[in-house]
C-alpha positions in Angstrom: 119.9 -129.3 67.4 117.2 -129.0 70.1 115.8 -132.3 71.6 111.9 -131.6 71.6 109.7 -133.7 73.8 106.0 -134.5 74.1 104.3 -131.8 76.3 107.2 -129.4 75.7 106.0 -125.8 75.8 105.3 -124.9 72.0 106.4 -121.5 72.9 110.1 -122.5 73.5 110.6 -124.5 70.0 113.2 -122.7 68.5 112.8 -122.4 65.0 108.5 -123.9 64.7 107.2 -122.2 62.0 103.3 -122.8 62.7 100.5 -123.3 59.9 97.1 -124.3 60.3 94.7 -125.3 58.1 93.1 -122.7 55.5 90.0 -124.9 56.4 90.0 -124.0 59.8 87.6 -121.1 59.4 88.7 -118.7 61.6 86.9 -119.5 64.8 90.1 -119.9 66.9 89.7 -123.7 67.4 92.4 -125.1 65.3 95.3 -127.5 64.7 98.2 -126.1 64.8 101.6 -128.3 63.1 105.3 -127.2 62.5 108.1 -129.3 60.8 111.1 -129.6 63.2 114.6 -129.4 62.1 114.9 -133.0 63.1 112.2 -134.0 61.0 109.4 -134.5 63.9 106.4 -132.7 63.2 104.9 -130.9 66.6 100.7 -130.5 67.1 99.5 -127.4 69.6 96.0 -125.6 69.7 95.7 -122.6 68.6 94.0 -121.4 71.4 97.1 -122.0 73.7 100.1 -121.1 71.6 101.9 -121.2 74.8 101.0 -124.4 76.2 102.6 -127.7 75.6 102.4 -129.2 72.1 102.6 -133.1 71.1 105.6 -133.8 69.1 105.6 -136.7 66.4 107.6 -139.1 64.4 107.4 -138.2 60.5 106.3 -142.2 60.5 103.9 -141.7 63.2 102.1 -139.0 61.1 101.8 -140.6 57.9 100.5 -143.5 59.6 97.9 -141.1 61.0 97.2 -139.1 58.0 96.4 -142.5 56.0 94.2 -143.3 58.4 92.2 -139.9 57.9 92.3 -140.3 54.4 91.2 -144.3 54.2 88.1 -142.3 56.4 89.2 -144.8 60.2 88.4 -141.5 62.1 85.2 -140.5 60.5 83.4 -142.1 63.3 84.2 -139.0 65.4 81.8 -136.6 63.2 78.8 -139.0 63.5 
């Protein structure tokens, strides 16, 4: 199994199946996520499929996605 890091290049995950939201409109500035096979979820923009992408705990993102949900980030639309 491949050992992914933070700031590895998202180009050289073997295996990252990338999806991005159906909300993201089509304007090329997106959130890109893929499941890895050892359960880590990785994050790259779309705009840079190449560059380095930001690899997570399955922990770490719930924690986040609560957050979003409960509304903790919606200080960053205002």
């Amino acid at each position: 199994m491949q050992r992914v890091e933070n700031g590895a290049m998202a180009s050289g995950i073997q295996g990252a199946a990338w999806r991005k939201s159906s909300r993201s409109g089509g304007n090329g500035n997106c959130v890109e996520v893929a499941t890895l096979a050892g359960g880590e979820v990785a994050v790259r923009n779309s705009r840079f499929p190449d560059g380095p992408a930001l690899v997570y705990t399955r922990q770490e993102i719930q924690a986040f996605m609560e957050g979003v949900k409960g509304g903790e980030f919606d200080f960053t639309l205002a």
